[in-house]
Each structure stands twice: as C-alpha cells, then as structure tokens.
C-alpha positions as a Markdown table, in Angstrom:
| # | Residue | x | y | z |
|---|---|---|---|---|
| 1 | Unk | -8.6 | -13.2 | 59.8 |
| 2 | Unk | -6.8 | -15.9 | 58.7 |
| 3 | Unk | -8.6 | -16.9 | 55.3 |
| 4 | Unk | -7.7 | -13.3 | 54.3 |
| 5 | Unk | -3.6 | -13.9 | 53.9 |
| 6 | Unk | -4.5 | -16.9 | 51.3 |
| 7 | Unk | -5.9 | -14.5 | 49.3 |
| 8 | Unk | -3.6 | -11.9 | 49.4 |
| 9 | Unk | -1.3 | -15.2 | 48.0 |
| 10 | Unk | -3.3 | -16.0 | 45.4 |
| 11 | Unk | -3.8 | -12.1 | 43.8 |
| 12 | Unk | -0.1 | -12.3 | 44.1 |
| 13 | Unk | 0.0 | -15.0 | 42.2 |
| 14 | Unk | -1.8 | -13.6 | 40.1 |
| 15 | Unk | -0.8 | -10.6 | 39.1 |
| 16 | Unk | 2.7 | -12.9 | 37.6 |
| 17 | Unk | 1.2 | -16.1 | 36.5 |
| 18 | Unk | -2.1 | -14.6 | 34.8 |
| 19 | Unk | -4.5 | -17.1 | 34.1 |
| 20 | Unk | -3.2 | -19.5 | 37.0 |
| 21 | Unk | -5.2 | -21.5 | 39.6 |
| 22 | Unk | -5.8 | -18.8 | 42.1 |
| 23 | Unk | -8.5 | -16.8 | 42.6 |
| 24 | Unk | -8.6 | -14.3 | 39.2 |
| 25 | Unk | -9.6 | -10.9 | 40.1 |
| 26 | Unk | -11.8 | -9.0 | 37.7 |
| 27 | Unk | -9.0 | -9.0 | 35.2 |
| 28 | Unk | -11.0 | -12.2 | 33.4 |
| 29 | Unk | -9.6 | -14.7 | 31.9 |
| 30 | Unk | -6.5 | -14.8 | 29.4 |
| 31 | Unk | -7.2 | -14.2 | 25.7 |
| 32 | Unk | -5.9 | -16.4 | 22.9 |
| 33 | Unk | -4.1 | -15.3 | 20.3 |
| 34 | Unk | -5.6 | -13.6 | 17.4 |
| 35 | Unk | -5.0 | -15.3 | 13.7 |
| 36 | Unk | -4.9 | -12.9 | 11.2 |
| 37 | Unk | -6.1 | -13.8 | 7.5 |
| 38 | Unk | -5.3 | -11.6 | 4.1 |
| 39 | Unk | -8.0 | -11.1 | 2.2 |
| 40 | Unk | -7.8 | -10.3 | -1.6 |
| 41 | Unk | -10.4 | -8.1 | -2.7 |
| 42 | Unk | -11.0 | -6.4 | -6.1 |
| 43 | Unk | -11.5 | -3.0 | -6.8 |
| 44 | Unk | -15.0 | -3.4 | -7.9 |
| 45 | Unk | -15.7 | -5.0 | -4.8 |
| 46 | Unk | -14.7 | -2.3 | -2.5 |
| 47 | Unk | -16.3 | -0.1 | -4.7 |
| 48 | Unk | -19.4 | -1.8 | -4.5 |
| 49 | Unk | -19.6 | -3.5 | -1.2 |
| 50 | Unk | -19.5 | -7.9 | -1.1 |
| 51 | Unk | -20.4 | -10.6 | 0.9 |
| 52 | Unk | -17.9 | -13.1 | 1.1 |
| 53 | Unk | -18.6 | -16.8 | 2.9 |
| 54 | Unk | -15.2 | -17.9 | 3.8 |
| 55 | Unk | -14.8 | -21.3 | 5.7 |
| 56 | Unk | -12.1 | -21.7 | 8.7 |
| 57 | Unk | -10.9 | -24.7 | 10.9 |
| 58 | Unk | -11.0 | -23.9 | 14.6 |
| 59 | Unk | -10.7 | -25.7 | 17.7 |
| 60 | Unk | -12.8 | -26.7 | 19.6 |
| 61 | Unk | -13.1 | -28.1 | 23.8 |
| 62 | Unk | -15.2 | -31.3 | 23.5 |
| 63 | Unk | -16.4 | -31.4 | 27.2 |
| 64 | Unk | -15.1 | -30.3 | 30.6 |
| 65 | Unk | -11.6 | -29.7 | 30.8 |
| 66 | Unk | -10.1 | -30.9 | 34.0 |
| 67 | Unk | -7.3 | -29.3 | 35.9 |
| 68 | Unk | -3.3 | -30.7 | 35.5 |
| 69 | Unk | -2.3 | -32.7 | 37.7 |
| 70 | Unk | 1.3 | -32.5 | 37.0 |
| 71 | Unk | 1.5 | -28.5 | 37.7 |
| 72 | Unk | -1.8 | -28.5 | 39.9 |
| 73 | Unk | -3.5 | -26.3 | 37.4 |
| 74 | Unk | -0.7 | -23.8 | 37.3 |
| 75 | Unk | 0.9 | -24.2 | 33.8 |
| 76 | Unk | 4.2 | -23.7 | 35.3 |
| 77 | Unk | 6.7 | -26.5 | 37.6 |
| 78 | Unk | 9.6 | -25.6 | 39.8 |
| 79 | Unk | 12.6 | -27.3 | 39.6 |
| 80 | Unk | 15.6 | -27.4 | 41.8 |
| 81 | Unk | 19.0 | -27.7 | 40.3 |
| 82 | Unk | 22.4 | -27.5 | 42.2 |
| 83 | Unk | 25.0 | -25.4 | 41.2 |
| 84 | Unk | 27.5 | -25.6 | 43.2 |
| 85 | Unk | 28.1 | -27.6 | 46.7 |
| 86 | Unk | 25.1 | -26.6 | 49.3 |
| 87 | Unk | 23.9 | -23.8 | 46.7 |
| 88 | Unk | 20.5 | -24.3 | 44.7 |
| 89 | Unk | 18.6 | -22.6 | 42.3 |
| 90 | Unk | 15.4 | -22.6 | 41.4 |
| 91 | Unk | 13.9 | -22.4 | 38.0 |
| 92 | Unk | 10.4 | -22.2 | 36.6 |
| 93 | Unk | 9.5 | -23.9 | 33.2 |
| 94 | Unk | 6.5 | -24.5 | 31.1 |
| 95 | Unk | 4.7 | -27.1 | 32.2 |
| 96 | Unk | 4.8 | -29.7 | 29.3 |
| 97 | Unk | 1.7 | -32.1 | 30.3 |
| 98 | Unk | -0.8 | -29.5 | 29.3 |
| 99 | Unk | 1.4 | -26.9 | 27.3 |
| 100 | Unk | 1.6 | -24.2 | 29.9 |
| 101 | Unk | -2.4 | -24.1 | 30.0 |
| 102 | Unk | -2.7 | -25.3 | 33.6 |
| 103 | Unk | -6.3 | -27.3 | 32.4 |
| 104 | Unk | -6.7 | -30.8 | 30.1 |
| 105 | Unk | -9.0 | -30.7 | 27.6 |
| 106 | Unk | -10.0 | -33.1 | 24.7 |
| 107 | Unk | -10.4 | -31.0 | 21.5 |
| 108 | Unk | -11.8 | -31.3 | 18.2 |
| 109 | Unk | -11.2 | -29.4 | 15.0 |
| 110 | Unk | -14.7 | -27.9 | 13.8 |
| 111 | Unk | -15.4 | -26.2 | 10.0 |
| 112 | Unk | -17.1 | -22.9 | 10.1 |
| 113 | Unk | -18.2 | -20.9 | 7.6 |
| 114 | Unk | -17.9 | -17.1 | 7.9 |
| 115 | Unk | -20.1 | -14.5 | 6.2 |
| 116 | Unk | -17.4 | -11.7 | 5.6 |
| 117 | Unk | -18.9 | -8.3 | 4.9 |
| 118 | Unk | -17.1 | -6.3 | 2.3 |
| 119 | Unk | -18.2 | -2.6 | 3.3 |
| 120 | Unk | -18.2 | -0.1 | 0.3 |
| 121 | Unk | -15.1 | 2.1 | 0.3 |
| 122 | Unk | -12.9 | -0.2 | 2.3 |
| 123 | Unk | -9.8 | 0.4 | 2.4 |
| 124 | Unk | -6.1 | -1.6 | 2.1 |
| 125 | Unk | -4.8 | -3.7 | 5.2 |
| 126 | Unk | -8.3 | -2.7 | 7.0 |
| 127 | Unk | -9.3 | -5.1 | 9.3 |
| 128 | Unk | -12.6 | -7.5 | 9.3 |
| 129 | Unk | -12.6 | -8.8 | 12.9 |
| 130 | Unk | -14.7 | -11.9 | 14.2 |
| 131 | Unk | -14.4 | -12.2 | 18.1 |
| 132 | Unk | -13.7 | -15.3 | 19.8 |
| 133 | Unk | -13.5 | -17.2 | 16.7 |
| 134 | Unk | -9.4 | -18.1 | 17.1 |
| 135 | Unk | -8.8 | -21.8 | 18.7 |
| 136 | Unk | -10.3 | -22.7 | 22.0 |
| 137 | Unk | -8.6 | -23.5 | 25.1 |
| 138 | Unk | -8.7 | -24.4 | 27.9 |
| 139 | Unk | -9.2 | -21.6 | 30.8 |
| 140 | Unk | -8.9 | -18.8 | 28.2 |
| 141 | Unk | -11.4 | -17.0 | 25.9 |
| 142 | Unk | -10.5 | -17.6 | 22.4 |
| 143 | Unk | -8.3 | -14.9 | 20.2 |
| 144 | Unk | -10.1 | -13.0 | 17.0 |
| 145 | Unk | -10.2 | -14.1 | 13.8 |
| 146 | Unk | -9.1 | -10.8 | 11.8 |
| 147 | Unk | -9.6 | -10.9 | 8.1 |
| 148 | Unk | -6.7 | -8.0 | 6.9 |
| 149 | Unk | -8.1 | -6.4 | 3.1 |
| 150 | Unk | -5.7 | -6.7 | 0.2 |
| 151 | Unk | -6.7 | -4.4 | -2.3 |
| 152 | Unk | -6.0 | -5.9 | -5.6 |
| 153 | Unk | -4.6 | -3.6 | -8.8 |
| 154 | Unk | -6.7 | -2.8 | -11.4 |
| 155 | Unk | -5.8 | -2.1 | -14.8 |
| 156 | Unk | -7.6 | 1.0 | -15.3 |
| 157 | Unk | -8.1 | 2.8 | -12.0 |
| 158 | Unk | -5.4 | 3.6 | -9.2 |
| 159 | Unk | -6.6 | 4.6 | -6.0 |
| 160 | Unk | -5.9 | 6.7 | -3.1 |
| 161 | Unk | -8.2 | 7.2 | -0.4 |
| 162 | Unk | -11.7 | 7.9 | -1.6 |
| 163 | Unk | -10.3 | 9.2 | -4.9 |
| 164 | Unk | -9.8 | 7.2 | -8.2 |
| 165 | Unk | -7.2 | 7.9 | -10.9 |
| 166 | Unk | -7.3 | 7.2 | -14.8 |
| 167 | Unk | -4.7 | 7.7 | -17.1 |
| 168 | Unk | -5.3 | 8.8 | -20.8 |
| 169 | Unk | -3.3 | 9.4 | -24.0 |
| 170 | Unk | -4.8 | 11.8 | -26.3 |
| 171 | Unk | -3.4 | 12.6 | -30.1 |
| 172 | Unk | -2.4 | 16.4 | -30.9 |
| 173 | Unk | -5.8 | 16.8 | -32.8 |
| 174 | Unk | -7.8 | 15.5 | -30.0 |
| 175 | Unk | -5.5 | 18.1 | -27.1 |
| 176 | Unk | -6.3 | 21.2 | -29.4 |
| 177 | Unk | -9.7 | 20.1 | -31.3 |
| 178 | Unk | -11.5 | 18.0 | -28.1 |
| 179 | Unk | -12.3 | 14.8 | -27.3 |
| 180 | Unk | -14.4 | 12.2 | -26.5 |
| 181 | Unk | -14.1 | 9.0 | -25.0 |
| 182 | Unk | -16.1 | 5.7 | -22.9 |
| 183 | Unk | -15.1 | 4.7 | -19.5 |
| 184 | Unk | -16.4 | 1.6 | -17.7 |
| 185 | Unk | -17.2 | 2.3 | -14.1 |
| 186 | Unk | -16.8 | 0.0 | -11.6 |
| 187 | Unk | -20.3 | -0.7 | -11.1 |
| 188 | Unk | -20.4 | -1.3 | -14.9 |
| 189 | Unk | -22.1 | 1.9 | -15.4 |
| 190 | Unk | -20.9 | 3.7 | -19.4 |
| 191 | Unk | -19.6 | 7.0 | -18.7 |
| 192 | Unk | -18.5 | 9.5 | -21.8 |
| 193 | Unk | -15.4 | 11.8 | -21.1 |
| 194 | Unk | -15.8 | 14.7 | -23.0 |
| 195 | Unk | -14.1 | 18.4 | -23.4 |
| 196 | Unk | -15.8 | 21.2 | -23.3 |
| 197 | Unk | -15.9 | 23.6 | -26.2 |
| 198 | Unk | -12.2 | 25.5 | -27.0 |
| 199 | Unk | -10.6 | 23.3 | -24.1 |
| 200 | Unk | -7.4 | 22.8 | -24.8 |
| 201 | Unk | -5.3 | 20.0 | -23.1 |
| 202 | Unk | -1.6 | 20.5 | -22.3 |
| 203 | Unk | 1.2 | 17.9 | -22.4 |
| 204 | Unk | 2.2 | 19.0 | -19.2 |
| 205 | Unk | 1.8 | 21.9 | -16.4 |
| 206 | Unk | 3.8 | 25.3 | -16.5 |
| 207 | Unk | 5.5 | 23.8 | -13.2 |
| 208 | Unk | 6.4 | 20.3 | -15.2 |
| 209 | Unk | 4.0 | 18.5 | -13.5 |
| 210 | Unk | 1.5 | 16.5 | -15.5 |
| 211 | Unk | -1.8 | 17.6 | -16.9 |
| 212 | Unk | -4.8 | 16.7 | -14.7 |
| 213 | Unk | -8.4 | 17.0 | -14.6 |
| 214 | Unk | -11.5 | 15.6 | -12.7 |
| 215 | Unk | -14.5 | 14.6 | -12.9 |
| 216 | Unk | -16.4 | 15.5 | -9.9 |
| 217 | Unk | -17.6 | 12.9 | -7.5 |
| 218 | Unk | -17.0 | 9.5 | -10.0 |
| 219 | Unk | -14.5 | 8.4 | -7.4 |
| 220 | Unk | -15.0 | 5.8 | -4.7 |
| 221 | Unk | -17.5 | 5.5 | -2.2 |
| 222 | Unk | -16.6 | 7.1 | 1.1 |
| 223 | Unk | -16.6 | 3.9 | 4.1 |
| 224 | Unk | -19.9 | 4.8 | 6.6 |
| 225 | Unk | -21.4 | 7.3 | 3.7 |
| 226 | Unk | -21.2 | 5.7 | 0.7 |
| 227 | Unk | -23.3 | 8.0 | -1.1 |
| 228 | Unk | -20.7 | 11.0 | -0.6 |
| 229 | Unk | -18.3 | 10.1 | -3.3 |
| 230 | Unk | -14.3 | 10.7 | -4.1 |
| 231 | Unk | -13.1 | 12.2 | -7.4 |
| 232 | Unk | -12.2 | 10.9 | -10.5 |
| 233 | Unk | -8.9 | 12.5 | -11.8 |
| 234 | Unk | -7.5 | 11.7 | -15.2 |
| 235 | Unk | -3.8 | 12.5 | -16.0 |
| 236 | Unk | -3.5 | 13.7 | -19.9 |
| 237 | Unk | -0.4 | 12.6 | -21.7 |
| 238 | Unk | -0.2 | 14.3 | -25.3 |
| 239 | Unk | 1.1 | 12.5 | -28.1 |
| 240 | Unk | 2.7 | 14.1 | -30.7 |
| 241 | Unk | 3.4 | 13.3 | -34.4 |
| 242 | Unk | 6.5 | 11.5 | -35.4 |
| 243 | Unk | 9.2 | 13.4 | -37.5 |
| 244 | Unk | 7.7 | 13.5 | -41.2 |
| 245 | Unk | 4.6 | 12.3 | -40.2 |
| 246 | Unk | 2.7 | 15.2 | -41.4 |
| 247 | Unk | 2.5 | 16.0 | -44.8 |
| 248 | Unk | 3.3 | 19.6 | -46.2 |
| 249 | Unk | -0.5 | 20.4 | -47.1 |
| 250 | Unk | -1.0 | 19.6 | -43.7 |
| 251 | Unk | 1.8 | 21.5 | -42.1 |
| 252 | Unk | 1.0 | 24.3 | -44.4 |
| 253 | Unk | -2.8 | 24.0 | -43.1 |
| 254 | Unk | -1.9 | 24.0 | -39.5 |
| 255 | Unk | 0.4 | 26.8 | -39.8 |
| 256 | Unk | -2.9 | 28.8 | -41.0 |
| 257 | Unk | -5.0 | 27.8 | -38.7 |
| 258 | Unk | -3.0 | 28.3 | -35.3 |
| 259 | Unk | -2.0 | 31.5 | -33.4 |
| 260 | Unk | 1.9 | 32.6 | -33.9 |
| 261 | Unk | 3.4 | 30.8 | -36.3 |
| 262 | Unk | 7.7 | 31.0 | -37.1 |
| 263 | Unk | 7.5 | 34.2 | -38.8 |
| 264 | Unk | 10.8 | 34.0 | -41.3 |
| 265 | Unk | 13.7 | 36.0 | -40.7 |
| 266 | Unk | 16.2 | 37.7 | -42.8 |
| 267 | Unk | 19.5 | 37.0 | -43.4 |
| 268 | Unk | 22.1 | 35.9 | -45.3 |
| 269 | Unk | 23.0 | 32.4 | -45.6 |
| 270 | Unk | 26.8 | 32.5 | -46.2 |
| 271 | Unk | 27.5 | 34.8 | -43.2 |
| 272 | Unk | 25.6 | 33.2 | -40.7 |
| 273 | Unk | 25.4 | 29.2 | -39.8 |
| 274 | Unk | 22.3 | 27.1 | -39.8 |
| 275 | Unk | 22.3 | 24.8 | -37.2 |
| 276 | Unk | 20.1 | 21.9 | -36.9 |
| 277 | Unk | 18.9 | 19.7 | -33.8 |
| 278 | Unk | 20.0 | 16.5 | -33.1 |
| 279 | Unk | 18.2 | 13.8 | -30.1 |
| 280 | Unk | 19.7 | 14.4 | -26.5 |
| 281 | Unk | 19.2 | 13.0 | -22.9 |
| 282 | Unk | 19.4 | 15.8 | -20.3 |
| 283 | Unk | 21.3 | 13.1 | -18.4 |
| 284 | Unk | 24.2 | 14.0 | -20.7 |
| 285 | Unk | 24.4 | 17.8 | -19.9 |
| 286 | Unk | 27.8 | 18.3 | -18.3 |
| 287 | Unk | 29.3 | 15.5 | -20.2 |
| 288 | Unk | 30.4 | 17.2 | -23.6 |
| 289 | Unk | 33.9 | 18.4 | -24.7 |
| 290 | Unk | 37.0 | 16.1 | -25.3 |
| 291 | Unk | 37.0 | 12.9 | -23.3 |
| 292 | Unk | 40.3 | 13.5 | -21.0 |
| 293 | Unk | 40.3 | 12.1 | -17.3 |
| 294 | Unk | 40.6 | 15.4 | -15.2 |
| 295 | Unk | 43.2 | 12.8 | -12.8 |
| 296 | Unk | 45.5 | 13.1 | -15.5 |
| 297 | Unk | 46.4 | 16.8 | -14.2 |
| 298 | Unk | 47.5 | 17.4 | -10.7 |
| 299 | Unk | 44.5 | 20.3 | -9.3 |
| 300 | Unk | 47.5 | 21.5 | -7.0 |
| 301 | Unk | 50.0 | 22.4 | -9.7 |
| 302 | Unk | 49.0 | 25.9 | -10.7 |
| 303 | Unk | 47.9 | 25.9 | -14.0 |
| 304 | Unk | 48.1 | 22.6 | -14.6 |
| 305 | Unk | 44.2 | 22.1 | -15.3 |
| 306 | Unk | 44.9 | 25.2 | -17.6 |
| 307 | Unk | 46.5 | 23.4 | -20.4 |
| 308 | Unk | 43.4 | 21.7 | -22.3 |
| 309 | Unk | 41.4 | 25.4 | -22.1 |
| 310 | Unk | 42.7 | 27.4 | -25.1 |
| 311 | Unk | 41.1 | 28.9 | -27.6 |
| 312 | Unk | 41.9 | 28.5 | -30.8 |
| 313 | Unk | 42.2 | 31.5 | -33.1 |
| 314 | Unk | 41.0 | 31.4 | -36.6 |
C-alpha cells in the first residue's frame, strides 16, 4: 500500500547517506574510526610474554543524544545557489550544527586504563585490538583502539621470525683450537657456547658467505605454541693476528703443528725477482697503469687509442 513507497525512500536514502534518519536496514549502525597506538616493546618482552596497563582518554555520550534540528537528523543540508539567470543548483554540505553526525549529544572525556596482553613471540607492527574503545558518538558504534607492536633493537640478538641471531668474533686460536663462551638469554637463563672436539671454525664459507652455526631451538618462542621454539644462529667472524704480531718461536711452532706448510723452493735469487705484497682495495682493480684521460684520443681515429700501448724492449 501506500506506507510501503516511504520505505522504499528511506532504504534509498540509505543506501547514500549511511547512518542517516531513515529506517537503517540490517546494515547497523556506522562505525567510528579506529585510533591506532605504537607500542614499544623489548625483545625480552616478546620473548617472554607482558602485561602492560596502559591508560587512554576516550569520549564519552553523557545522556541521550537528541536528534538535529538544523538537518532533521540527517547530518547533511541542501542548499540552493543560482548560477545563472532561472538556472539553480543544488549542493549538499556537512551539516555544521552537529558535525555531519545528524544527533546532539553532550560528551565527556573519561580515563581508562587498559590491560595490554603482550603474547610470547609477537611479532613487529602486530596489532593489539580493543573493540569499541575509540570515541563515542552519537548514532554510531565506537571505532577500535589498535595498539600496533614496535619491536625494539637489542644489542645482542637480531631477529627474524621465530629465529634469533648472535654475532661472535673468535681469535685464530679459538677458530682452530675451540671455544667457549656465556650467553645471556632473554629470560636471563646462562647458556655456554661451546665447540665440539676438532671443530674448526672458518672465516667465511667456500661460496663467500659468512660462517654460521645454530644452536637448536634457543630462538624465540613461536606466537599460539610458545613451547615450539625458533633457532639460535651465530655468525663467526675470525680474527686474525696483526703483521708481526707473532713471534718467530711461535711461527716456527705453528708451522709444526699444522697440515701443509710453504714448503721452500729452489732457485736462484739473481735470475728470478722476489716480489712482495703490498695493501689493496678490490675497488681499485681496473684502475692501474698511467693516469691519461682516455677523451684525450679520438676512439674513431684508427689507431689513435694505439699510441699509449707499446711495449718497451729491454
């Protein structure tokens, strides 16, 4: 019948003014925004799980919010403007009495305290959501309050995923004769790092790529199964002695007691040239020979580019 075209106007109206004074289908009402908050966390925490009590302002409706008089509880006015003789255009705007929210409301600003949960084996820009916590207004259920992790950096471990990361600098005798050395865990827990009998630790891969190890699960917590852990890899840089750091009773003992040493050759000094080492930077290869601009020669003239490659015979 006839009540039955008013609706059909007011899901219409709907469907482009959400959250306006017609009848709202079971769409609900309009959501507030969401606030999001960073939240700096150490690695300790994340590896063993925190409760933090944060406190937050929020707004809140004191009382019944009444409906605006000035857009009839729409949030929107029309307004006619002429432009041009007979012609007229209408525009919409925000409605300014009640900020485009259609209702009234007194407010009040309310402290709340939080209880954030820190969950072992969080991870970085994870999100801690409280629902309905963001400002209230009027007509519309209140936005999140998401709390975003910032995992802080730690001076010992780096992390990826479920998997932690230590970096170590052993001396020449400790690479070829073993090691042993204390690491503090997260959890405060002592652990020793030790090598095995005869294991020998490289300054680098055969590929170039550095040296790792692991110990097996000493690595983070995984998020829902905390008791499944990551593992804990440990890069091995090698230091060297300096030049003429090592006496020659010592050289002369390491010689003996490791496999293939320089065996001497023979020949004669005064035909053949001994040639010593000097420092480089890789960077450099490419760069020797006489320092001549190669825009000095024309590339097209034949030859040209010729004139600085002679040999010289003795």
């Amino acid at each position: 019948g006839g009540g039955g075209g008013g609706r059909g106007h007011d899901d219409l109206f709907n469907m482009f003014f959400p959250g306006g004074s017609g009848r709202r289908g079971s769409a609900g009402p309009r959501r507030g925004e969401d606030v999001n908050h960073p939240l700096k966390v150490s690695l300790e925490d994340l590896y063993n799980g925190k409760t933090v009590k944060l406190a937050i302002n929020r707004q809140v409706i004191v009382g019944e919010s009444s409906m605006c008089q000035a857009c009839d509880g729409q949030g929107i006015v029309m307004e006619l403007r002429q432009i041009a003789l007979g012609m007229v255009q209408q525009l919409q705007r925000k409605c300014t009495e009640c900020g485009g929210q259609g209702h009234i409301c007194e407010t009040k600003k309310e402290r709340k305290v939080l209880e954030v949960l820190i969950e072992k084996g969080m991870k970085h820009n994870q999100k801690i959501t409280f629902r309905g916590m963001a400002d209230e207004k009027p007509n519309m259920e209140p936005g999140s309050i998401n709390f975003l992790v910032q995992e802080k950096e730690h001076d010992l471990f780096k992390r990826k995923g479920a998997d932690l990361l230590i970096t170590k600098t052993l001396s020449l005798n400790e690479a070829i004769c073993g090691f042993e050395w204390l690491v503090t865990h997260l959890d405060g827990r002592e652990i020793v790092i030790k090598s095995k009998p005869g294991e020998v630790i490289k300054p680098e891969t055969l590929g170039g790529h550095p040296y790792v190890k692991i110990v097996s699960q000493e690595g983070m917590p995984s998020l829902g199964n905390p008791f499944v852990k990551g593992n804990l890899y440990v890069l091995f840089r090698v230091e060297f002695p300096e030049d003429g750091e090592l006496s020659a009773e010592s050289v002369s003992a390491i010689k003996k007691a490791l496999p293939n040493p320089s065996m001497d050759l023979e020949y004669d000094e005064e035909e053949v040239e001994v040639c010593h080492l000097d420092a480089a930077d890789v960077k450099n290869f490419g760069k020797g020979g006489a320092a001549t601009s190669v825009d000095a020669y024309d590339s097209d003239e034949e030859g040209a580019g010729n004139q600085n490659v002679q040999c010289q015979q003795s």
